[in-house]
C-alpha positions as CSV (number, residue, x, y, z in Angstrom):
1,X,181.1,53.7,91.2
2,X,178.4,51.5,89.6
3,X,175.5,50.6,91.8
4,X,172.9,47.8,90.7
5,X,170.9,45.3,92.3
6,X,173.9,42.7,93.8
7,X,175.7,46.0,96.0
8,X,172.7,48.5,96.2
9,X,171.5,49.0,100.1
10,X,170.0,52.8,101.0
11,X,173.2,53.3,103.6
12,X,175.3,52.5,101.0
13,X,173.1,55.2,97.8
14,X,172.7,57.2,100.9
15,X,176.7,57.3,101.7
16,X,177.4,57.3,98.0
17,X,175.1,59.8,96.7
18,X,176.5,62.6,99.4
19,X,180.3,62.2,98.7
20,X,182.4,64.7,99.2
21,X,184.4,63.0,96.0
22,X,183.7,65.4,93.0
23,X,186.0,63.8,90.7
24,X,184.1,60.5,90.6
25,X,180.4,59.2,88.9
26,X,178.0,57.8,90.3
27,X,176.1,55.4,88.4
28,X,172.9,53.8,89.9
29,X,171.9,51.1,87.6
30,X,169.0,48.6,86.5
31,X,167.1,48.4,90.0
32,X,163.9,49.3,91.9
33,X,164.5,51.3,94.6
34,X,162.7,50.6,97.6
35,X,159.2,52.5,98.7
36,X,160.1,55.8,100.3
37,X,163.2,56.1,99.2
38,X,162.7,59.9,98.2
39,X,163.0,60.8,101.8
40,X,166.9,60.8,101.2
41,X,166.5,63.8,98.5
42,X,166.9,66.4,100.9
43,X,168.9,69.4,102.0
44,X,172.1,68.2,100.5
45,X,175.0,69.0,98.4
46,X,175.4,66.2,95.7
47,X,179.6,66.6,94.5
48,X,179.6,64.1,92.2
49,X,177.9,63.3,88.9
50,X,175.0,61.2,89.0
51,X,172.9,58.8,86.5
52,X,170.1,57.0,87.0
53,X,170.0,54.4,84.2
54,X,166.4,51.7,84.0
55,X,166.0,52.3,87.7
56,X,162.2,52.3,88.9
57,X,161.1,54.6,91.3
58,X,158.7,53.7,93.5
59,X,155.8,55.1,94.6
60,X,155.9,57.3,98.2
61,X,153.5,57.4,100.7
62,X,153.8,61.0,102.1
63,X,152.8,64.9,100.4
64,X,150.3,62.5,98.2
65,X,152.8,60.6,96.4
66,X,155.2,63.2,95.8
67,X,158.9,62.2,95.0
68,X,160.9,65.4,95.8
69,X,164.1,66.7,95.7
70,X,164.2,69.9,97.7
71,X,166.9,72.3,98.6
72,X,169.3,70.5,97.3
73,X,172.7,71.1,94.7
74,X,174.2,69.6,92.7
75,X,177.5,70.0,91.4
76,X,177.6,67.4,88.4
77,X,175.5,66.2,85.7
78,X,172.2,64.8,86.9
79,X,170.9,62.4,83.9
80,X,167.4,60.3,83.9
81,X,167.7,57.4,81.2
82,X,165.0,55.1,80.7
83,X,163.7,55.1,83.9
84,X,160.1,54.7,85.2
85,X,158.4,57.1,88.1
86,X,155.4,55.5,90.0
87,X,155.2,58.6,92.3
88,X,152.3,61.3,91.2
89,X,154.5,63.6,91.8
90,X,157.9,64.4,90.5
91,X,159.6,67.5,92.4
92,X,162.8,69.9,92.2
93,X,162.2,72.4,94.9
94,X,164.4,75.1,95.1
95,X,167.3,72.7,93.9
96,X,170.1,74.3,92.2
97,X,171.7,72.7,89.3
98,X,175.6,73.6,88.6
99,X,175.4,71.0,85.6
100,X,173.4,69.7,83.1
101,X,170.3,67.8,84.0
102,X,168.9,65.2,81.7
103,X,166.0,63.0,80.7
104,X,166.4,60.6,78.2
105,X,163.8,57.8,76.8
106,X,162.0,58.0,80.5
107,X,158.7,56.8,78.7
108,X,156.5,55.6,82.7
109,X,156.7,59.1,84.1
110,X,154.8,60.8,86.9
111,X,151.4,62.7,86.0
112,X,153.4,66.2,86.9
113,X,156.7,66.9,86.7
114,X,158.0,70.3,88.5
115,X,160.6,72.6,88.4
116,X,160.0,74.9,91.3
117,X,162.0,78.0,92.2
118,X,165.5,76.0,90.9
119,X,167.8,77.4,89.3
120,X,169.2,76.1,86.1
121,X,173.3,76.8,85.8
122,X,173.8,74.9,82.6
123,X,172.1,72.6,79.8
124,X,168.7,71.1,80.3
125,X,168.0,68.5,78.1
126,X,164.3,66.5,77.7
127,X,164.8,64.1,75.1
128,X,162.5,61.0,73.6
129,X,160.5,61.4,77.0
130,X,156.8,60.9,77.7
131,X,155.3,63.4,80.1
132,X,152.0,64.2,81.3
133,X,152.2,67.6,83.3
134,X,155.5,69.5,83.0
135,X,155.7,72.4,85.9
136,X,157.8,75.2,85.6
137,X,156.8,77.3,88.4
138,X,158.3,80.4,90.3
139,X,157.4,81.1,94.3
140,X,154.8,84.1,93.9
141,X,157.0,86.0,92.1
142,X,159.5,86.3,95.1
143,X,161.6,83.8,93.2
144,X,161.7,83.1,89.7
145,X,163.2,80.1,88.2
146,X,166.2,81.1,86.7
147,X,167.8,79.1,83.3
148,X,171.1,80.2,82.9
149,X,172.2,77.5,80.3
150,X,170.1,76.1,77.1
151,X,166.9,74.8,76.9
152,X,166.5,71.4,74.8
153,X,163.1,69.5,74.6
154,X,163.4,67.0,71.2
155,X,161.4,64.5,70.0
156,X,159.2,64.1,73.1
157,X,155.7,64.0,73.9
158,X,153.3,66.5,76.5
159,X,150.0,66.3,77.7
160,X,150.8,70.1,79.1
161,X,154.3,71.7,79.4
162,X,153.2,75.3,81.7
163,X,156.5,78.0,82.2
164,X,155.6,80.2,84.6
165,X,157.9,83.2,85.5
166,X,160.9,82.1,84.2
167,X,164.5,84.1,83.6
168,X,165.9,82.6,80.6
169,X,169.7,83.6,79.8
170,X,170.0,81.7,77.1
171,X,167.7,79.9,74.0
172,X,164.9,77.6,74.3
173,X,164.8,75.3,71.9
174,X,161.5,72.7,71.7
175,X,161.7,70.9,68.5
176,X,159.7,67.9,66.7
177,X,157.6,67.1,70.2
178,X,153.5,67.1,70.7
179,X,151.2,68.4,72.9
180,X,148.3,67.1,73.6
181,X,146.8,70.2,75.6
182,X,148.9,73.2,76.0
183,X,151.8,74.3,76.0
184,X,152.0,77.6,77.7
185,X,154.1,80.6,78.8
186,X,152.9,83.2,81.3
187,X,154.8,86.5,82.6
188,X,158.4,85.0,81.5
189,X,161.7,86.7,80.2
190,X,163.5,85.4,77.3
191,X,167.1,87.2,76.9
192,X,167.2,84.8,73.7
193,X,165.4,82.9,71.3
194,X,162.4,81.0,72.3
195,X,162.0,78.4,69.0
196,X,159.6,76.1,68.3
197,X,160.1,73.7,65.5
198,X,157.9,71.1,64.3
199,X,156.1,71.4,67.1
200,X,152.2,70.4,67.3
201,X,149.4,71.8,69.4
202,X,146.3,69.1,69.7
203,X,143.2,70.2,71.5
204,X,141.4,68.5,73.8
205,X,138.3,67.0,72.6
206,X,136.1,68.2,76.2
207,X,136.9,71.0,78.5
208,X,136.4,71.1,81.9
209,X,134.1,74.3,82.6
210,X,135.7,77.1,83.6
211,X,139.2,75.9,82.5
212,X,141.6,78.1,80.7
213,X,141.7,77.3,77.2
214,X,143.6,74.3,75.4
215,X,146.8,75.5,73.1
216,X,149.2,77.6,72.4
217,X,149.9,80.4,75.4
218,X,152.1,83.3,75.4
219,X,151.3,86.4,78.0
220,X,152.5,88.9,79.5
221,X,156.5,87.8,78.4
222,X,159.8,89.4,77.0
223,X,162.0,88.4,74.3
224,X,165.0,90.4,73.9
225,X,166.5,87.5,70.8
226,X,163.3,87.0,69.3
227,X,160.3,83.9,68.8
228,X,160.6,81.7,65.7
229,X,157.5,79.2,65.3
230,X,158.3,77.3,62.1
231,X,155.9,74.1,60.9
232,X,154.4,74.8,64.2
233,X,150.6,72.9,64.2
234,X,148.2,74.5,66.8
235,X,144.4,73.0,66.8
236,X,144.0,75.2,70.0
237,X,143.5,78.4,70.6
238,X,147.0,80.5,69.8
239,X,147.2,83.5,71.9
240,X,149.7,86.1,72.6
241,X,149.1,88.7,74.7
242,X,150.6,91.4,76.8
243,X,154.2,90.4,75.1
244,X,157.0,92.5,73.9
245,X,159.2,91.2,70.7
246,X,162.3,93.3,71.3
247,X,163.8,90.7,69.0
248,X,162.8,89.3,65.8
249,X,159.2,87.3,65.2
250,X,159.3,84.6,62.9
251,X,156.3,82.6,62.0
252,X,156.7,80.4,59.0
253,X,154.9,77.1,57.4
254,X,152.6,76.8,60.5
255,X,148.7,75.7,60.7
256,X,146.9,78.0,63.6
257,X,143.9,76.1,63.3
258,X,141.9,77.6,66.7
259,X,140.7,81.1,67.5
260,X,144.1,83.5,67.1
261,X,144.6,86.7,69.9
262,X,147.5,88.7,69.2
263,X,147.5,92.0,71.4
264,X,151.0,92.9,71.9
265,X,150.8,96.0,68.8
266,X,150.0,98.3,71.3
267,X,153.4,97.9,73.3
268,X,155.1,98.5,70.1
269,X,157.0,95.6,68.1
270,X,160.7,96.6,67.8
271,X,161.9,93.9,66.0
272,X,161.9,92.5,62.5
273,X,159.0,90.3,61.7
274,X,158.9,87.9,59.0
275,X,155.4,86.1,58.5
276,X,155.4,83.3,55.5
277,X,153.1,80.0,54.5
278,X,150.5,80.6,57.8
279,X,147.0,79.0,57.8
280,X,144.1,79.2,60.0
281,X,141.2,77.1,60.0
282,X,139.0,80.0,60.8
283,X,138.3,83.0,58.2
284,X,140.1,85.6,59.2
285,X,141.6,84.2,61.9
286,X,145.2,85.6,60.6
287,X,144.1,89.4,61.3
288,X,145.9,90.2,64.3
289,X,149.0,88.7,63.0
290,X,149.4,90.5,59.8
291,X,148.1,93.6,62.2
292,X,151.2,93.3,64.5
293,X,153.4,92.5,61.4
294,X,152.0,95.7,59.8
295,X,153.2,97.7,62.5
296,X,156.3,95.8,63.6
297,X,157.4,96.8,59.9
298,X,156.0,100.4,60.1
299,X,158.2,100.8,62.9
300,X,161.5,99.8,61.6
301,X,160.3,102.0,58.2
302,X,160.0,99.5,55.6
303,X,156.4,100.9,54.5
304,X,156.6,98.6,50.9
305,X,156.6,95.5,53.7
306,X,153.9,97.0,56.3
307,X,152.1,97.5,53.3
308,X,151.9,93.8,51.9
309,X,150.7,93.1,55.4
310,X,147.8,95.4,55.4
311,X,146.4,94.1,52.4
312,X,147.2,90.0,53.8
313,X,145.0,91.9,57.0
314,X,142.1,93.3,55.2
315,X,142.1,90.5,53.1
316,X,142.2,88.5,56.3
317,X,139.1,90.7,58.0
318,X,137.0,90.6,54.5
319,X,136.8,86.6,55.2
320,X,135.9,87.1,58.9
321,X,133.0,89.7,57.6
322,X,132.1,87.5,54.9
323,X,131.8,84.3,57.1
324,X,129.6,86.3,59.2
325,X,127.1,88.2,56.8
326,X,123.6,87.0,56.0
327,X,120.9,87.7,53.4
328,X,118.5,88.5,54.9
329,X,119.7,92.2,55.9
330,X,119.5,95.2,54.4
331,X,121.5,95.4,51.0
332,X,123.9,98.3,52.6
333,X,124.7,96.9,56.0
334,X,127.8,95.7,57.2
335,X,126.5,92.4,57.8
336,X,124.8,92.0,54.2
337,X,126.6,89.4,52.1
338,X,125.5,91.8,49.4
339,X,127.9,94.3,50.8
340,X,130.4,92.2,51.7
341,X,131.1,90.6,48.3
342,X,130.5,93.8,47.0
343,X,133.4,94.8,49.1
344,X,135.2,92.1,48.0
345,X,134.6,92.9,44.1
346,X,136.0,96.8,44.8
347,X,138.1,97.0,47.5
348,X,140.5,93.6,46.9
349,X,139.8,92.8,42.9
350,X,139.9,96.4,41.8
351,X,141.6,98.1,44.5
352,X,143.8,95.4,46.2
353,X,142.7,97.7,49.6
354,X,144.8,100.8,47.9
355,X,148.4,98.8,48.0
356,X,148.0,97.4,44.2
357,X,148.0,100.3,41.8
358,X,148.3,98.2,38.6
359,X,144.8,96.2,39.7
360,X,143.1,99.8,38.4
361,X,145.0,99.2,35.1
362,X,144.3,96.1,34.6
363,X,140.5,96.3,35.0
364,X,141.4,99.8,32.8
365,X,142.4,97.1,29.9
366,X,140.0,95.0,30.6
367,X,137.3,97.5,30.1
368,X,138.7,98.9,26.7
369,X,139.1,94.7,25.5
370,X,135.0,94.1,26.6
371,X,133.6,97.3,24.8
372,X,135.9,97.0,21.9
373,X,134.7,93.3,21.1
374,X,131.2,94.5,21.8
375,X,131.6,97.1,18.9
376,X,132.6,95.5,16.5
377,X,130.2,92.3,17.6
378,X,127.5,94.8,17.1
379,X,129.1,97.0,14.3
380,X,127.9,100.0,16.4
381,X,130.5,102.3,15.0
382,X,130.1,104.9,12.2
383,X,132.9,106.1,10.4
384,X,134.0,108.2,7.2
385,X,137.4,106.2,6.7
386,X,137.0,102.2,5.3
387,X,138.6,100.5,7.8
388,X,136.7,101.4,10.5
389,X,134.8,97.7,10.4
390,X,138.5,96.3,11.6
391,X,138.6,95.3,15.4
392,X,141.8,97.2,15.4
393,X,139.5,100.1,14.5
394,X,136.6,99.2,17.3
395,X,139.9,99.0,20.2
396,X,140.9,102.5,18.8
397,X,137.4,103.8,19.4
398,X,137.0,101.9,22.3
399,X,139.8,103.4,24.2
400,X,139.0,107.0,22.8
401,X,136.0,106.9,24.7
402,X,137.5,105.5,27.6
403,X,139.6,107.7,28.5
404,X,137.2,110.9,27.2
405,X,139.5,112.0,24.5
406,X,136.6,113.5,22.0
407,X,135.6,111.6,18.4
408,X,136.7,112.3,15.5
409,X,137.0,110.0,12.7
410,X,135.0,107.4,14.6
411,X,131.2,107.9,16.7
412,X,129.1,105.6,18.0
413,X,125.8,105.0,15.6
414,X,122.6,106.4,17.6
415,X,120.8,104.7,20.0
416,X,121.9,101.8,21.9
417,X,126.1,102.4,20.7
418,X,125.5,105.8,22.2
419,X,124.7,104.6,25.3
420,X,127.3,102.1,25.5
421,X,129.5,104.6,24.9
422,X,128.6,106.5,27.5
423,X,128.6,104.2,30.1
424,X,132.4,103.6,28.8
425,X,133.4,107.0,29.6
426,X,132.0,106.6,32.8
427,X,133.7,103.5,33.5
428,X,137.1,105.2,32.4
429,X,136.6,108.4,34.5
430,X,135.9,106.4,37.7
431,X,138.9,103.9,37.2
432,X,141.5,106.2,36.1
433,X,140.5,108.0,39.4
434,X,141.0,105.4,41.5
435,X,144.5,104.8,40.1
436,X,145.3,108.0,40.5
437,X,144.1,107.5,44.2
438,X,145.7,104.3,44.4
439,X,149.2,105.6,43.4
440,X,149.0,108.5,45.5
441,X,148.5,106.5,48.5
442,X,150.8,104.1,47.8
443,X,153.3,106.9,47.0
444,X,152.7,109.8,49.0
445,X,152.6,107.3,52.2
């Protein structure tokens, strides 16, 4: 049954709509329903398949023009496609759906959309669709909104999209669509995947006082498959918190451009984590990601792994330090740029934060290269064999003394040479003691 403007009268959508024919579709079709038409969307079973295809809904008078369907099931696919919504207020209400539901190209839509307390049997399916507010919302915990089928949300745009005690059976998948708030997921459990690809984050240039921040929210949620954020773009804040990651936790090719909380380590990550190509806008901003990487690897024993990530973290809190120190301190305290760079010098260029042993053995070789050009520069070495005015002569002596082996048929000349030489065999004892240290750590761990 096709319905469009030349057959359409609200008996006959009314009588049509609530068949008790399930093998049939219903297709309402290029038309503006009448003002206060919603009122029908009530307390019913619908049998039949329905699509709404470039119909106008108007808007409704009553609940503050709120176009609701309440209590209601339906048995068959539900579709949207390019239609318009002039109510402020789109509304499922404890509406069960046995099939898919669908919006597709609905561009004119309503400033919130919400799913409350429904139940999702099958596939939903947001698609090339312009929304301001989309609600998913649960009644106070009594009863959540339940998503037995998939989750698709492509190529589509957001002002907010808010999940709010949800029961997801199977994956969400929100791919290639913008947000020009939030997007945001609060006290939710994800038997699956939730995966979010090509997926941007935009921040809103004011904020209201007192309102919750603008970005990328995860608290207090569950995910038994895992969270994948690949060439994910978030200029808000990016927050998780409160979370467990039974699963895996992919992050990959993504900008987190705002101020980053991540303080689900102390629940224990259980699954694998795989962190790759992640930028933040902020020094050190990255810190409590490589922390929860650190131990998510830890945990499942791959210590080489949880390793790499400590260094990416105290690489990650040096910049934070460093973006925060002054001059004007004293030379020694934490907040002295002095210290900090010095801590940058020692700790990552010669330590690499005790996870790099060759970095000692480099600067080991380094070391021997400087002194032995600066001998034979400087011809500061005596000798009783004729060769010894070769460089290959000044590296031998140069490493000799490095590594406090005791002259023989070369010695520095007095004075200055003597000194320099001295302060070689310092240099060697203190690196090749940090090496040692180094590999010990690294190996002992």
């Amino acid at each position: 049954m096709i319905m469009t403007k030349d057959n359409f009268t609200l008996p006959k959508l009314h009588q049509e709509l609530f068949s008790q024919d399930e093998k049939s579709f219903l297709e309402i079709k290029s038309l503006e329903l009448p003002e206060n038409a919603g009122y029908m969307f009530s307390g019913r079973t619908v049998h039949r398949p329905v699509q709404f295809v470039d119909v106008t809904f108007p808007p409704c008078n009553s609940g503050a023009g709120q176009l609701s369907f309440s209590e209601m099931t339906f048995k068959g696919t539900v579709s949207f496609h390019r239609c318009s919504f002039r109510s402020k207020f789109l509304r499922f209400c404890h509406c069960t759906f046995e099939d898919d539901l669908v919006f597709f190209d609905c561009n004119n839509v309503p400033e919130i959309i919400s799913l409350d307390y429904s139940v999702m049997r099958k596939h939903l399916n947001i698609r090339q669709c312009r929304f301001d507010h989309l609600h998913v919302m649960s009644d106070g915990g009594r009863v959540p909104g339940l998503f037995e089928g998939r989750v698709d949300i492509e190529e589509s745009s957001f002002r907010e999209l808010c999940v709010l005690q949800a029961h997801c059976e199977m994956p969400w998948y929100i791919r290639r669509s913008t947000f020009e708030r939030k997007l945001d997921f609060s006290n939710c459990r994800f038997a699956s995947w939730l995966y979010l690809d090509e997926v941007a984050v935009k921040e809103s240039p004011t904020r209201v006082p007192g309102q919750f921040p603008d970005g990328l929210s995860i608290g207090s949620c569950t995910f038994s498959g895992g969270l994948c954020l690949k060439q994910v773009a978030c200029d808000g804040d990016f927050s998780v918190f409160d979370s467990v990651v039974d699963g895996s936790l992919h992050v990959s090719d993504s900008a987190l451009n705002g101020i980053l909380t991540f303080l689900s380590v102390d629940k224990g990550p259980r699954g694998e984590c795989a962190i790759s190509n992640v930028t933040a806008r902020h020094a050190g901003a990255l810190e409590p990601l490589y922390r929860y990487a650190k131990v998510a690897k830890a945990n499942r024993g791959d210590l080489d792994a949880s390793g790499e990530f400590y260094y990416l973290e105290r690489r990650a809190h040096n910049a934070a330090a460093r973006a925060r120190a002054r001059w004007l301190v004293q030379p020694l305290s934490p907040t002295s740029k002095l210290r900090t760079w010095w801590d940058l010098f020692i700790g990552r260029g010669v330590l690499g934060y005790g996870e790099k042993p060759w970095r000692p053995l480099c600067c080991a070789a380094g070391v021997m290269l400087v002194f032995a050009v600066i001998f034979w520069w400087k011809s500061a070495v005596a000798t009783v064999a004729p060769e010894a005015s070769s460089f290959g002569a000044c590296l031998y002596f140069s490493m000799v003394t490095f590594t406090t082996l005791g002259y023989g048929d070369l010695y520095p000349n007095p004075g200055f040479p003597r000194a320099l030489a001295a302060g070689e065999a310092v240099l060697g004892m203190i690196l090749m003691s940090l090496f040692t240290v180094v590999l010990a750590r690294k190996f002992i761990r």
